[in-house]
C-alpha positions in Angstrom: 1.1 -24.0 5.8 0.1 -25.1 2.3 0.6 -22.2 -0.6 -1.5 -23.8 -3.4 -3.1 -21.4 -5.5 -6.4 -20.4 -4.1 -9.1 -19.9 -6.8 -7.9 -16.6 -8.8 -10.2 -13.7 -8.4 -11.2 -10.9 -10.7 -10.5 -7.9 -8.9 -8.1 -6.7 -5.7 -10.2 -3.8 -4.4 -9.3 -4.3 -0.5 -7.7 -6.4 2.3 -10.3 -7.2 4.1 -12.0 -9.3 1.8 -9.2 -11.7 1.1 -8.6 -14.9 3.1 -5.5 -15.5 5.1 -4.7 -18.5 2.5 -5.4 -15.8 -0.4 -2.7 -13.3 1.1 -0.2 -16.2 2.1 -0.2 -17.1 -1.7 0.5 -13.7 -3.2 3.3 -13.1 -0.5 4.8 -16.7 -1.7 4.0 -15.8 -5.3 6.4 -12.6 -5.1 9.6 -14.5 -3.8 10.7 -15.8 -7.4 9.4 -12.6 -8.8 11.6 -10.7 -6.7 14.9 -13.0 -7.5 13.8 -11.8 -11.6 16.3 -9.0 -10.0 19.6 -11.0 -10.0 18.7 -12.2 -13.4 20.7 -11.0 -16.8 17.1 -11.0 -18.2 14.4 -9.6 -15.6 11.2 -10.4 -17.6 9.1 -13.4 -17.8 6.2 -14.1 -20.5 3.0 -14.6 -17.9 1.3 -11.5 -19.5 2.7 -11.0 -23.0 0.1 -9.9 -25.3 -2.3 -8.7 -22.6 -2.2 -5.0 -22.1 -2.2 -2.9 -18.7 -4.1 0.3 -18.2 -2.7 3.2 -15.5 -5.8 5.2 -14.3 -4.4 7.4 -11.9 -7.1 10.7 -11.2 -4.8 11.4 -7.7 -0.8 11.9 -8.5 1.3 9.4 -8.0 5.4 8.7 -8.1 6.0 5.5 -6.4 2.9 3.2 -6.7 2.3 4.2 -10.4 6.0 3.5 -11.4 5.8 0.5 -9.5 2.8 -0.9 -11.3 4.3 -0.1 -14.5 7.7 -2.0 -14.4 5.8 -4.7 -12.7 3.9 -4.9 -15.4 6.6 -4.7 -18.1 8.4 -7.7 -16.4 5.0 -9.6 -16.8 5.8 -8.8 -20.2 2.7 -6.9 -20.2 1.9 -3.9 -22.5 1.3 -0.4 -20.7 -1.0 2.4 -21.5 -0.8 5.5 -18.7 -4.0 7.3 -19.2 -3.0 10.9 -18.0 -6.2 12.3 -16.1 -5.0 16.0 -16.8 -5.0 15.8 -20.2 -7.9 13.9 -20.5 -11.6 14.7 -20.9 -11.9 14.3 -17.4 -10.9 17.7 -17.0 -13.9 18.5 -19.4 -16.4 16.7 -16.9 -16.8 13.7 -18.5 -17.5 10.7 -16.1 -15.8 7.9 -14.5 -18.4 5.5 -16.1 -18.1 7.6 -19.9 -13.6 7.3 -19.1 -14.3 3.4 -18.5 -16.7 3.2 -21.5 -14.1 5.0 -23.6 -11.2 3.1 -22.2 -13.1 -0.5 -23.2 -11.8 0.4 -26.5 -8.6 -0.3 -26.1 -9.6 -4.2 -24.8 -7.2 -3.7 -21.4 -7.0 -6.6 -19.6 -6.3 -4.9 -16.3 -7.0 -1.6 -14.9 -4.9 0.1 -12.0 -7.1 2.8 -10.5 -6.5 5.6 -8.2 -9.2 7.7 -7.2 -9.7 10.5 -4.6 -13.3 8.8 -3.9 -13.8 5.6 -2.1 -15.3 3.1 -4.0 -14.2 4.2 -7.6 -12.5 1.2 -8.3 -15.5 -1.2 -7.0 -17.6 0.8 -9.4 -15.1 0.3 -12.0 -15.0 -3.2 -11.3 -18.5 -3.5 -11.9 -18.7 -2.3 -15.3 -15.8 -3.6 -17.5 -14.7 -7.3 -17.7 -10.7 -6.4 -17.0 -9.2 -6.8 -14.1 -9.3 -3.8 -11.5 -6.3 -3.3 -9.1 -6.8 -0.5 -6.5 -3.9 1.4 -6.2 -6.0 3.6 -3.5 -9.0 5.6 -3.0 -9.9 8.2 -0.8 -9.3 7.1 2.5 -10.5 3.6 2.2 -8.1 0.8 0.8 -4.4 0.6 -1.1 -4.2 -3.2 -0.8 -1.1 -3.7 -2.8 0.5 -1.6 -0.3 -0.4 -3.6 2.4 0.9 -6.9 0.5 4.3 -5.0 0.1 4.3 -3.6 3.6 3.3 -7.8 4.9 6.2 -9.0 2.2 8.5 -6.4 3.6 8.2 -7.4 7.4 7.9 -11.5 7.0 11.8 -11.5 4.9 12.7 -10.3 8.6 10.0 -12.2 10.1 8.6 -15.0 8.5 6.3 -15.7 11.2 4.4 -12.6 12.0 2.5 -14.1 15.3 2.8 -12.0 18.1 5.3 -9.7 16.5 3.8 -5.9 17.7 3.5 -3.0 15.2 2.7 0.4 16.2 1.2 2.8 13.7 2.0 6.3 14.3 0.6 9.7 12.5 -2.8 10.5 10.4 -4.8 7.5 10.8 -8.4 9.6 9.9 -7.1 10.3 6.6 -4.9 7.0 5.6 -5.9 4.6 3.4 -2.4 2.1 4.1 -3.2 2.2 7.9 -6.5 0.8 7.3 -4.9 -1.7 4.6 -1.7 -2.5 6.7 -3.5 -2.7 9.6 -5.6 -5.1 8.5 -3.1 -7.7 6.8 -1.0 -7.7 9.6 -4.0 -8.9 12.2 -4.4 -11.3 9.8 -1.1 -12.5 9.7 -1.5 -12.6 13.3 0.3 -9.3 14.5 -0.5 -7.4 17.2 -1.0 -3.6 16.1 -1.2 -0.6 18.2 -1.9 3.4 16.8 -0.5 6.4 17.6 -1.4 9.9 16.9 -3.2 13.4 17.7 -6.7 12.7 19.2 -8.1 14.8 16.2 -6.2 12.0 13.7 -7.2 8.5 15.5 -11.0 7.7 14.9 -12.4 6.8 18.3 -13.8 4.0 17.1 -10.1 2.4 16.5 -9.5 2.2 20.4 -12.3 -1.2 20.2 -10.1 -2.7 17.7 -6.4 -1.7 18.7 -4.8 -0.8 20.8 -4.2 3.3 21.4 -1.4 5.3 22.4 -1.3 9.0 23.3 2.7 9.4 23.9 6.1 7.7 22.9 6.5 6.9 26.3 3.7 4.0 26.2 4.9 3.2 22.7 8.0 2.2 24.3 6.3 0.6 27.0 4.2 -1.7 25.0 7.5 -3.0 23.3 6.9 -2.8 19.7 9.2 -4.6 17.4 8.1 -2.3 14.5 7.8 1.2 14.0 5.5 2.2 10.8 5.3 6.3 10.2 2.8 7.7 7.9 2.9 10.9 6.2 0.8 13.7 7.7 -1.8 14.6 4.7 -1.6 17.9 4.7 -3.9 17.8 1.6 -6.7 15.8 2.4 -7.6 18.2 5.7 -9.8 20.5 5.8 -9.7 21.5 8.8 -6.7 22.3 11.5 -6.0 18.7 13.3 -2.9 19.8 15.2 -1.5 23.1 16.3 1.6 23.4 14.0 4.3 21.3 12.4 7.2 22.1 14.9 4.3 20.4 17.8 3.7 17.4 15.6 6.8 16.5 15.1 8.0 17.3 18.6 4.9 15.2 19.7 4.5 12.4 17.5 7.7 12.4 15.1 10.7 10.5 15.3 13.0 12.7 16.8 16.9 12.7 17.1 16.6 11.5 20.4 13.4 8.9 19.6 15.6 7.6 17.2 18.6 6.9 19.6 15.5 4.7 22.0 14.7 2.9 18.5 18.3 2.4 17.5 18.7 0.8 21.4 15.7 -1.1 21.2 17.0 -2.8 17.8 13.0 -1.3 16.5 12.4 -1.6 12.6 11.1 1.5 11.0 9.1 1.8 8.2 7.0 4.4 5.9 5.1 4.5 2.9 6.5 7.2 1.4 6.5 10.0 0.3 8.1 11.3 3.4 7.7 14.9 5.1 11.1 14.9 6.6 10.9 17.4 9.9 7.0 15.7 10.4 6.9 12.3 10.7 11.1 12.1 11.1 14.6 13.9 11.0 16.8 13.1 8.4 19.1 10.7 10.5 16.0 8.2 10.2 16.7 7.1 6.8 20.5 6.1 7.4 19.2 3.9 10.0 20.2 0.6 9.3 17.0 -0.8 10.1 15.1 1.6 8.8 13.1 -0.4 6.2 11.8 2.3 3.6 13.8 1.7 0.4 12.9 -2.9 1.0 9.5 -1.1 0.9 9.9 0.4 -2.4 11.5 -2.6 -4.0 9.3 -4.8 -2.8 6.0 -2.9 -4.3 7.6 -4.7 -7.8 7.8 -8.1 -6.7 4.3 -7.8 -4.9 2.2 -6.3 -7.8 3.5 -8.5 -10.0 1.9 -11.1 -7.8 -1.3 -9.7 -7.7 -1.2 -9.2 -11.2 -0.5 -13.2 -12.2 -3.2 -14.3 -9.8 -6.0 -12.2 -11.5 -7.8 -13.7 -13.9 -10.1 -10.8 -16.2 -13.0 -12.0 -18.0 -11.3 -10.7 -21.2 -9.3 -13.7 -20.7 -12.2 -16.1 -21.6 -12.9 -14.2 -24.5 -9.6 -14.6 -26.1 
């Protein structure tokens, strides 16, 4: 398959809008970014001189850090606009923030909103570049292309490889995003959960599983866990922790069926141990959580040098 550069785009706001060629090129594009790590010096010049903006209104440890180095090795200048000491917490707007922040001439903008659709709207009224780095329970596409990244250094043909999902689908912006890059990359993907926590709607797309037991059955060659959102529910979706995990976790003895099986495991992070999995989980040697981590840098640096912002032509 060819990996010329597509036509660069403005904005990454989702997966779903991107075409297979567009995703094959960014996952390319992050291979010599990634060996930047074996280098004496890890930076490269693509950026210097254009500035980098971190809008994070939800917090963040992981995908904000990750942004920021990438950015640095892109030789990038960073600005971390810190929404609780902002006038955000005096009610000022998303649209007055974006106004105020066009001062500062960023070239690109990572956002993080609690809301779906901030960083569309964001998109839509300043000439930088808008990454989303999630919002609300739509879309973290840069997770997806890290998660994709992740799997094809195993696999570098994803055809007919089978990934279960397993945990709080309603509320998860990276089973939406995953889920969708992997069909595209020609995976097979199957969900797991508590009734209350897989829309029914998923069950025309993918397919569903109520117990481990037809996890297993189905053969997966992956095993991707997502944190349990305790704070996005406002209402009871499960009976108690202790059930969930017993239920739906990875358990000690789950873990000896995965270890058997050869299964990867993966996990966006952060992790509720005793939830979603015991402790022995991340000593397993195919546990893939920490390649996830380092390979969020590689990734957004991708996304980042196929951007092109308006300010660009102004320059």
């Amino acid at each position: 398959m060819s990996h010329e550069s597509p036509a660069s785009r403005k904005d990454l706001l989702d997966i779903a809008s991107l075409e297979r060629e567009e995703i094959e090129f960014l996952l390319e594009t992050a291979k010599p970014f990634k060996d930047l790590v074996s280098r004496s010096v890890k930076m490269v010049p693509t950026l210097r001189g254009r500035t980098v903006l971190n809008l994070f209104y939800e917090p963040s440890t992981r995908t904000r850090s990750s942004f920021e180095i990438a950015a640095k090795r892109l030789s990038a200048d960073v600005i971390n606009f810190t929404v609780s000491t902002s006038s955000v917490t005096k009610g000022e707007s998303v649209l007055d923030t974006i106004e105020t922040l066009q001062a500062m001439r960023a070239d690109y903008l990572v956002v993080r909103h609690q809301m779906a659709g901030i960083p569309s709207f964001v998109a839509k009224h300043t000439g930088a570049s808008v990454l989303n780095a999630g919002d609300g329970y739509h879309a973290h596409p840069t997770q997806a292309l890290l998660d994709a990244y992740t799997l094809r250094e195993i696999y570098p043909d994803l055809t007919g490889k089978r990934v279960v999902i397993c945990g709080d689908i309603l509320h998860s912006r990276v089973a939406r995003s995953t889920s969708t890059i992997l069909e595209k990359l020609g995976a097979e993907v199957g969900l797991l959960g508590p009734g209350s926590l897989v829309p029914r709607h998923c069950a025309k797309r993918f397919k569903v599983f109520r117990t481990w037991d037809e996890v297993f059955a189905w053969e997966p060659d992956v095993v991707y866990l997502l944190r349990v959102q305790f704070e996005r529910q406002k209402a009871q979706f499960f009976p108690g922790v202790s059930e969930y995990h017993r239920e739906f976790g990875v358990t000690d003895e789950r873990l000896e069926t995965i270890q058997e099986r050869g299964l990867y495991v993966m996990h966006p992070g952060p992790i509720n141990r005793g939830v979603e999995l015991t402790d022995d989980v991340t000593r397993y040697e195919r546990c893939l959580i920490n390649q996830q981590v380092e390979n969020g840098i590689p990734t957004r640096m991708a996304a980042m040098y196929w951007l092109k912002p308006e300010t660009a032509d102004r320059r």
